[in-house]
C-alpha positions in Angstrom: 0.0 0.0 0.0 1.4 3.1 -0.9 1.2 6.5 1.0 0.7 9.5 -1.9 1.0 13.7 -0.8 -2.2 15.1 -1.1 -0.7 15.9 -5.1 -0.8 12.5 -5.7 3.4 12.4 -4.9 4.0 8.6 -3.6 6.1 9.3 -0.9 6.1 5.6 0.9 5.0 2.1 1.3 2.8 1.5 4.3 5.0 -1.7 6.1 3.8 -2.8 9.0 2.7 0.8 10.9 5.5 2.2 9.3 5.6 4.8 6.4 8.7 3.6 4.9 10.7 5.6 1.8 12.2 3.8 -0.8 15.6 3.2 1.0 13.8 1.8 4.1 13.9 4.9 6.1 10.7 5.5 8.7 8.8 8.8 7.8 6.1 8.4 9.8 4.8 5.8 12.5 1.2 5.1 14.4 0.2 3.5 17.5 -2.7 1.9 15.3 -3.0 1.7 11.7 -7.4 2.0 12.2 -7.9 5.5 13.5 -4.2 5.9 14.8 -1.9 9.0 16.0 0.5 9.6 13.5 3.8 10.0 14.6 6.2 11.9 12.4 10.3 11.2 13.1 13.1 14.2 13.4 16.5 13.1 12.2 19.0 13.2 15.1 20.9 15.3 12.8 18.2 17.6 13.1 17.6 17.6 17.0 19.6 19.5 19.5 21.6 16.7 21.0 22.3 15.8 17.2 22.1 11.9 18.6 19.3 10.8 18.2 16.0 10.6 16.3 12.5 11.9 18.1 9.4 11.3 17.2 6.8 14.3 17.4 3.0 13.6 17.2 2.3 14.8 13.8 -1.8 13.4 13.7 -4.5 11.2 13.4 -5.1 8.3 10.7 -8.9 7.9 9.6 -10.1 6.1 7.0 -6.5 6.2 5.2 -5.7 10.0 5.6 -3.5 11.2 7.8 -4.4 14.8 9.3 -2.0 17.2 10.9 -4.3 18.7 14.1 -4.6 21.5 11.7 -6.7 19.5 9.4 -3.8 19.5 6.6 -3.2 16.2 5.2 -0.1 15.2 5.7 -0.9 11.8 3.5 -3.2 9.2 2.1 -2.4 5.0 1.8 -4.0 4.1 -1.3 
């Protein structure tokens, strides 16, 4: 299953409750694939300890669209 940008950009493949890019890197995560929080990951490289990765709650999964708490969809699995 993949996981397209709201412009129709494949960005991932749905493995497991991972959104994972084509080199196997985690974009996002949930805590349950059905009506889940979507968790979005920060490089360590990007943090301030620059060690290691965080994960920030980025939304909630419905019916195969991802909303930021904004209501901006941040992705759909089709």
């Amino acid at each position: 299953m993949n996981a397209t940008t709201k412009q129709g950009e494949v960005i991932g493949r749905l493995c497991g409750v991972h959104i994972r890019d084509k080199n196997g890197e985690v974009l996002y995560s949930f805590t349950n694939i059905r009506n889940g929080e979507v968790f979005g990951r920060i490089p360590a490289d990007e943090t301030p300890c620059g060690k290691r990765d965080l994960w920030v709650s980025a939304g909630t999964l419905e019916d195969g669209t991802a909303t930021s708490d904004e209501g901006e969809v941040l992705f759909r699995l089709v």
